[in-house]
C-alpha positions in Angstrom: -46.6 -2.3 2.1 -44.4 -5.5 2.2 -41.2 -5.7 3.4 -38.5 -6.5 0.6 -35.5 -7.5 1.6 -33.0 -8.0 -1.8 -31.5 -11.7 -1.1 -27.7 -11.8 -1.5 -25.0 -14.8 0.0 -22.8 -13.9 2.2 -22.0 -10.8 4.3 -19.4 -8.3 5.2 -17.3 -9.0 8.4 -15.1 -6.6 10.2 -12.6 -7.4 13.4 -11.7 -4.3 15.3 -9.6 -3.7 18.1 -11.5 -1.5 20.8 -11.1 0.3 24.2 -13.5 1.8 26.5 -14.8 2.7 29.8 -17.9 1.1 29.3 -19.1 -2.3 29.2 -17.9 -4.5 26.1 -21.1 -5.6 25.4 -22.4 -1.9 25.4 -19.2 -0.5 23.6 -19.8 -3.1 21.1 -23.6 -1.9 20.7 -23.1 1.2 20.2 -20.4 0.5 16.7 -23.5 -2.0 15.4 -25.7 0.5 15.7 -24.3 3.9 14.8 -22.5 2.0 12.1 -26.1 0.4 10.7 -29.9 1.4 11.8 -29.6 2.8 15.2 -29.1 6.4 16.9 -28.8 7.8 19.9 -32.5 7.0 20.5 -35.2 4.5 19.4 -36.8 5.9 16.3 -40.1 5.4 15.6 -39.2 3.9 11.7 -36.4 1.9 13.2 -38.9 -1.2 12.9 -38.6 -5.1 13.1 -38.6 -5.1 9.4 -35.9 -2.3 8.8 -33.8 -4.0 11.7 -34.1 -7.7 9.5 -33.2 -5.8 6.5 -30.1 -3.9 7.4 -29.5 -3.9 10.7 -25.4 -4.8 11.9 -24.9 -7.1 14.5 -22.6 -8.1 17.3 -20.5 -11.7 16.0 -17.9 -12.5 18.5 -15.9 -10.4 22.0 -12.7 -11.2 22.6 -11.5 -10.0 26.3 -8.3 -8.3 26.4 -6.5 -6.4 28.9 -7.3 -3.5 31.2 -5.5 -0.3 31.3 -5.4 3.0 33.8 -5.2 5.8 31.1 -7.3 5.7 27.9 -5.7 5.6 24.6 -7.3 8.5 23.1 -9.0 12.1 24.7 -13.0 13.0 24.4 -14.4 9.6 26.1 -17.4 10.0 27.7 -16.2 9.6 31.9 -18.0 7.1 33.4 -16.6 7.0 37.0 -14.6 3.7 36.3 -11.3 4.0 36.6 -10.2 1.7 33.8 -10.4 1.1 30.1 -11.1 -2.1 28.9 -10.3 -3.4 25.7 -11.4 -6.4 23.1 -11.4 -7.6 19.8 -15.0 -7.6 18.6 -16.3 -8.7 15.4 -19.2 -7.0 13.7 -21.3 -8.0 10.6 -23.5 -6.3 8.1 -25.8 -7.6 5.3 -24.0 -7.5 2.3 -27.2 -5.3 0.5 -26.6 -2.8 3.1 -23.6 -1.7 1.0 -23.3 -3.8 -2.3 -20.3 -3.7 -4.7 -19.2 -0.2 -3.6 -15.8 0.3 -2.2 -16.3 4.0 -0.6 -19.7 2.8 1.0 -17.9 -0.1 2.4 -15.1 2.0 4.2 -18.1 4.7 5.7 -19.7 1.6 7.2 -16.9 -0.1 8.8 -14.9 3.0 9.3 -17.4 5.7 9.4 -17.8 7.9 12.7 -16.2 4.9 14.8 -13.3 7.1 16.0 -15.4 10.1 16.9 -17.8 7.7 19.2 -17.6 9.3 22.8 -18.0 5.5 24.4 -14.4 4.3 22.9 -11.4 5.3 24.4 -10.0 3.4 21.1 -10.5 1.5 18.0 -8.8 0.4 15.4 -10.1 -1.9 11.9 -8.0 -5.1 11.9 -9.8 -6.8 8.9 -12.3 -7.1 6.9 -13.9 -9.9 5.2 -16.2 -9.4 2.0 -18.4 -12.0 0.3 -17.8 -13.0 -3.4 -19.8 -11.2 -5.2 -18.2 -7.6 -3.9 -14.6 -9.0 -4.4 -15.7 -10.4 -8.4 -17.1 -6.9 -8.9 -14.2 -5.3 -9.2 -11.5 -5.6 -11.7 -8.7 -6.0 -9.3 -4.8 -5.1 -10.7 -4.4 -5.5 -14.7 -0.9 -6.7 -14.4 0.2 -7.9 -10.6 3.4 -9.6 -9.5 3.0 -12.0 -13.0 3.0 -8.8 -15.2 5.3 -6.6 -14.0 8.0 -10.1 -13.5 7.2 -10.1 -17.6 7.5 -7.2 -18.3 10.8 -6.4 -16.9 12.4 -10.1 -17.5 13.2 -10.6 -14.1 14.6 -14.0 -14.1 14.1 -14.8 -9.8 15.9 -11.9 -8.7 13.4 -8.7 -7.3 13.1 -5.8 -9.7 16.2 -3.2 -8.4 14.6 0.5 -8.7 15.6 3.8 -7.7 14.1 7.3 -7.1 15.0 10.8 -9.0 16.9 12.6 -6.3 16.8 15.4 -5.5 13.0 14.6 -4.7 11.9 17.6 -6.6 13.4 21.0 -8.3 15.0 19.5 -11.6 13.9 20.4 -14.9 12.4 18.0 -17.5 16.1 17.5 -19.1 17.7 17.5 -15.4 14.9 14.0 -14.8 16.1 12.5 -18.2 20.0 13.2 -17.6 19.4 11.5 -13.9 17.3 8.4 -15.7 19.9 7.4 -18.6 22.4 7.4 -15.7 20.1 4.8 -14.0 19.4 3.3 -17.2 22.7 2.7 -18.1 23.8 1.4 -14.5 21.3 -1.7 -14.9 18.3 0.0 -12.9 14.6 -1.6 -13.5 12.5 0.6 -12.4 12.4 4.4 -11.6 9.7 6.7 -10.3 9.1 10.0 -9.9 8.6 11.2 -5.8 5.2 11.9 -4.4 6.5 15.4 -4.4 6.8 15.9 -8.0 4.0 15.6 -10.0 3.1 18.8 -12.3 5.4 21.2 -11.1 5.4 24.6 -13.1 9.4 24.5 -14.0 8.9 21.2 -15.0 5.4 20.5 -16.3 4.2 16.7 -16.3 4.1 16.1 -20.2 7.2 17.6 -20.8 8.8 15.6 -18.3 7.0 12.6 -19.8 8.3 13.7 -23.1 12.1 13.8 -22.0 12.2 10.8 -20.0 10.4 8.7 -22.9 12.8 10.0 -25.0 16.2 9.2 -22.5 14.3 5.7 -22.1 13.7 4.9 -25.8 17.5 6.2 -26.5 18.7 3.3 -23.9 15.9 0.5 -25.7 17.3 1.5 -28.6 21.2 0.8 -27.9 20.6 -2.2 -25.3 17.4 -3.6 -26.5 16.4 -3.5 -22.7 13.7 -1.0 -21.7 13.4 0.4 -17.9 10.2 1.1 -16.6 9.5 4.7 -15.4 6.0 5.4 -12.8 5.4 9.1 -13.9 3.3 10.9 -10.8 0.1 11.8 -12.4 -1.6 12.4 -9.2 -4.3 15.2 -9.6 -7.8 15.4 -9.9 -9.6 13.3 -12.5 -8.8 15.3 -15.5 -4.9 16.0 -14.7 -4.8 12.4 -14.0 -6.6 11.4 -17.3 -4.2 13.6 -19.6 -1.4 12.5 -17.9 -2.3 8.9 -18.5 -2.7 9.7 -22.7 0.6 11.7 -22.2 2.3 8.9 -21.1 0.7 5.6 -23.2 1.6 8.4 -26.6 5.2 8.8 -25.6 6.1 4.9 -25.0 5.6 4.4 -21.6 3.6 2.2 -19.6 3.5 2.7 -15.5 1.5 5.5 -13.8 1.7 6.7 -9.8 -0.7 7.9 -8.0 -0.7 8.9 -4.3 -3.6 6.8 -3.2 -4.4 8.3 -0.3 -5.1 11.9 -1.8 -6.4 10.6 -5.1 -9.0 7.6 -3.3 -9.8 4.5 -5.1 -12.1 6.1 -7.5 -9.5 7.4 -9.1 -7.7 4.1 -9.4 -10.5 2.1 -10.9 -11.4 5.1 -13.7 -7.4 4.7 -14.4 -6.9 0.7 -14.3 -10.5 0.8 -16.6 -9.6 3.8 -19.6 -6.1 2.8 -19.6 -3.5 0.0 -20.2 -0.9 1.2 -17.8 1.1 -0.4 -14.6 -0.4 1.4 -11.9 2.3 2.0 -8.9 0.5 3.1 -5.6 2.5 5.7 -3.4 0.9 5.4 0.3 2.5 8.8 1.4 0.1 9.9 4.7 -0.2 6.2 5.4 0.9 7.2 9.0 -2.3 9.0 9.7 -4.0 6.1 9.6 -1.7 3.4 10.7 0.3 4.9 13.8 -1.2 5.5 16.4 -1.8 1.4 17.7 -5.4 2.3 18.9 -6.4 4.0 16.2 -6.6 3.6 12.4 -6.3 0.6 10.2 -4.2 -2.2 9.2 -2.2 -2.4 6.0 -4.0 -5.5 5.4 -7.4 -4.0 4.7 -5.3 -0.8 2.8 -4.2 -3.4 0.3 -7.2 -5.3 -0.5 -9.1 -2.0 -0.9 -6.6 -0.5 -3.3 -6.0 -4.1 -5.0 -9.7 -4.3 -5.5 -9.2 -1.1 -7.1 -6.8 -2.0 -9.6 -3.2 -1.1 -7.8 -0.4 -3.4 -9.1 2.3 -2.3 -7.1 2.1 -0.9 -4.0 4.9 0.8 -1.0 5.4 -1.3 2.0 8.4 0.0 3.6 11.4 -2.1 4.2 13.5 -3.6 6.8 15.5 -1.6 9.0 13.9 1.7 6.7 14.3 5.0 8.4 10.3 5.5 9.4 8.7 5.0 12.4 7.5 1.4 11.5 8.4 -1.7 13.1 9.9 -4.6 10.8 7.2 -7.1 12.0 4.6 -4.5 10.1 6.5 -4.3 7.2 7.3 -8.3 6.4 2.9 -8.4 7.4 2.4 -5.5 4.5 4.7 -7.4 2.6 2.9 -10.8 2.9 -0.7 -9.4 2.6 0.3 -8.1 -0.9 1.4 -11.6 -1.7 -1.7 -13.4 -0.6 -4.4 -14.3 -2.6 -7.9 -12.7 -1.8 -9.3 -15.4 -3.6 -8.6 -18.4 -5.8 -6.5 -17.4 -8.9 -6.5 -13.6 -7.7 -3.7 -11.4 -9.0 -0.9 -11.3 -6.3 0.2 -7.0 -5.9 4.0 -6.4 -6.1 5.2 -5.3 -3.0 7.6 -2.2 -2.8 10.2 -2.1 0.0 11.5 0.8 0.2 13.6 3.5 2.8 17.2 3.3 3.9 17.6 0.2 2.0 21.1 -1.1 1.0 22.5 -4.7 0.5 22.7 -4.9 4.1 18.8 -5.6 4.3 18.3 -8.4 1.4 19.3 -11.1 3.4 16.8 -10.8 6.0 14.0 -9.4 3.9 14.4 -12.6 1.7 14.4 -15.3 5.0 11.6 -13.6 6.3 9.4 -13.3 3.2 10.8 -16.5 1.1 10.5 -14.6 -2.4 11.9 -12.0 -4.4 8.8 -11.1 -6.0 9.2 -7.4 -5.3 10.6 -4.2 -6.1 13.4 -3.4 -3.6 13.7 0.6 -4.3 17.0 2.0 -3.0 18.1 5.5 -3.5 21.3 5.9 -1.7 21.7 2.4 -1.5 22.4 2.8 -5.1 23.7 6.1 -5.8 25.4 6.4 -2.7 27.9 3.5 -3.6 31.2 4.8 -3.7 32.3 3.4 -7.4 28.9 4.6 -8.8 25.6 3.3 -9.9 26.6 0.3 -12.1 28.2 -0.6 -8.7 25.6 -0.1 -6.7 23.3 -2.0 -9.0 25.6 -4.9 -9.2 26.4 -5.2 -5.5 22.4 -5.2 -4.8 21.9 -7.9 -7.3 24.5 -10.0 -6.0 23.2 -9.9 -2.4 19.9 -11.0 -3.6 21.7 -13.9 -5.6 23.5 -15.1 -2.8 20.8 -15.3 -0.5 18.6 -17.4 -3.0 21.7 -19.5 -3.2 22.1 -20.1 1.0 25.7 -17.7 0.5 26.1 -15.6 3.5 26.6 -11.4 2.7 30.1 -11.6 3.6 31.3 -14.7 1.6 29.3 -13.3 -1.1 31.6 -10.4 -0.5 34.8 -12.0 -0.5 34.2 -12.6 -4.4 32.8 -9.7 -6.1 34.8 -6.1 -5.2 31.8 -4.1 -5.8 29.6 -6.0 -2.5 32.4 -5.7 -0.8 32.6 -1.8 -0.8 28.8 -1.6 -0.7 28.8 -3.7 2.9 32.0 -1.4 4.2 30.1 2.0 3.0 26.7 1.6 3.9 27.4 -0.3 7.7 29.3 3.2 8.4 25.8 4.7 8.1 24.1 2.3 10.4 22.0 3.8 12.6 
């Protein structure tokens, strides 16, 4: 029978970060193989022609540094008594995979960790030819849609978080989101921890918000948008989604990691909804430096997907990670995967208070975000208009080169926002 090998351009590229006992060269072998056509043993089908067709192959070794004590436990002992480690780039023909997002993550991810001759790896990047990236519909409204939708005029959208996390009843949410509405709030979600709880089912909750929202449109003409948790399996998530496009509303979360991207692309493809993208478990991946992924290839997958908003942390935020990885989360969100891509709306978020906007805006050099602060709102001592109006203000004077505190000499409210919230400096 002839060979026939499907012709596509391009192929996919990923850069990891390993560390092992063994060789490079042989460390790096071993992730082409187990990651493509090889096993722990030369098969007899593994020919010339399957190896042409789909075999992955070894691109570039980058030396690194040497260490005493591996990174992770299980690697096989080889009687050296130090762990090397690289940054190695591996490719795969594009056909081995096509345009298939969950295929693509079991081949660059797949049983990598679990590989007895790596004391470590982690995925740094990935880079994907065009016609995987144009296969997918990518977010419906971005950074453009959402700055449109909430007539943001230069200044981030300000949001907030229904506090306590979880426990109130439907008219509890809706008593907490007119006060939020009528302090100047943009944008309010639901925590990861409420989502269909049985005092306070989804579409009632849905119901009484709408209703507290609508009742604020009404009087003001300006509507807030609210990200109701709809994060269940498919069919929760779909009635949730009709629940909340029939009562007025328009923005959806999902907590990506326990939902996966097939969830978000049947929810950015049946329904006309801002989709807001909780990373909650993010860590699991992320912390441990020789293990995991980078935020950079998170994004792009759940971008891909249809994600127009998506939770980076923030500066100075109360988690474990570093501001360096927070401003890169930030930026990759930003960046364009390709020419005329939609840009996803960063959320910073954690422990932020006026005393962070400053720095967040030198280092990022935009407001094109959500900056989400709970008790950096609430927690104001004159009360959430204040709180609102102190934030804003920050963000206005660093657009406008005005330092926090001479910002502060002119508007009361900053003033008392700096003086409360640098008590609770950790």
């Amino acid at each position: 029978m002839n060979d026939i090998i499907h012709h596509t351009t391009g192929e996919i590229r990923a850069s990891y970060l390993i560390e092992t006992p063994f060789r490079i060269e042989q460390a790096a072998a071993a992730i082409a193989g187990e990651q493509s056509t090889g096993t722990f043993l030369k098969l007899a089908a593994e020919t010339d022609a399957v190896g042409r067709r789909a075999a992955a192959r070894v691109e570039r070794i980058e030396r690194l540094a040497e260490v005493a004590v591996p990174s992770l436990p299980g690697t096989r002992v080889t009687g050296r008594a130090r762990y090397a480690q690289a940054r190695i780039e591996i490719a795969w023909p594009y056909s081995n995979v096509g345009p298939d997002l969950q295929t693509l993550m079991a081949t660059v991810c797949g049983n990598l960790g679990e590989l007895s001759e790596l004391s470590g790896i982690r995925l740094l990047d990935i880079r994907l030819p065009p016609e995987f990236v144009e296969a997918f519909p990518g977010p419906r409204f971005g950074v453009v849609g959402t700055c449109e939708r909430l007539k943001l005029d230069g200044l981030p959208a300000i949001g907030t978080i229904v506090k306590p996390s979880i426990g109130l009843l439907p008219e509890e949410t809706a008593a907490a989101v007119t006060a939020f509405a009528e302090g100047g709030i943009d944008f309010v979600k639901d925590d990861e921890l409420s989502a269909d709880p049985l005092y306070a089912p989804l579409e009632a909750r849905i119901a009484a918000v709408m209703a507290a929202v609508e009742r604020h449109a009404d009087a003001t003409g300006r509507r807030i948008m609210y990200a109701f948790n709809i994060t269940g399996d498919l069919d929760r998530m779909r009635r949730g989604a009709e629940a909340i496009l029939k009562a007025g509303g328009d923005c959806a979360m999902l907590s990506l990691n326990w939902v996966g991207t097939p969830a978000v692309l049947a929810l950015r493809k049946e329904f006309p909804l801002f989709i807001h993208g909780h990373r909650n478990g993010w860590a699991l991946f992320s912390r441990a430096p020789m293990l995991g992924f980078d935020f950079s290839v998170y994004q792009m997958l759940h971008r891909l997907a249809g994600v127009d908003h998506i939770h980076v942390n923030g500066l100075r935020n109360k988690f474990a990670e570093s501001d360096e990885s927070v401003l890169a989360s930030a930026r990759a969100c930003l960046t364009p995967i390709r020419e005329g891509d939609p840009r996803i709306m960063p959320v910073l978020s954690s422990a932020q208070t006026v005393l962070q906007v400053h720095d967040t805006y030198a280092a990022l050099g935009t407001s094109e975000l959500i900056h989400a602060c709970g008790g950096g709102i609430v927690g104001h001592p004159d009360g959430i208009a204040a709180g609102t109006r102190a934030l804003r203000a920050a963000w206005e004077a660093a657009r406008a080169g005005l330092s926090l505190a001479a910002a502060a000499r002119d508007l009361p409210e900053l003033a008392r926002a700096v003086e409360t919230f640098q008590r609770h400096v950790r």
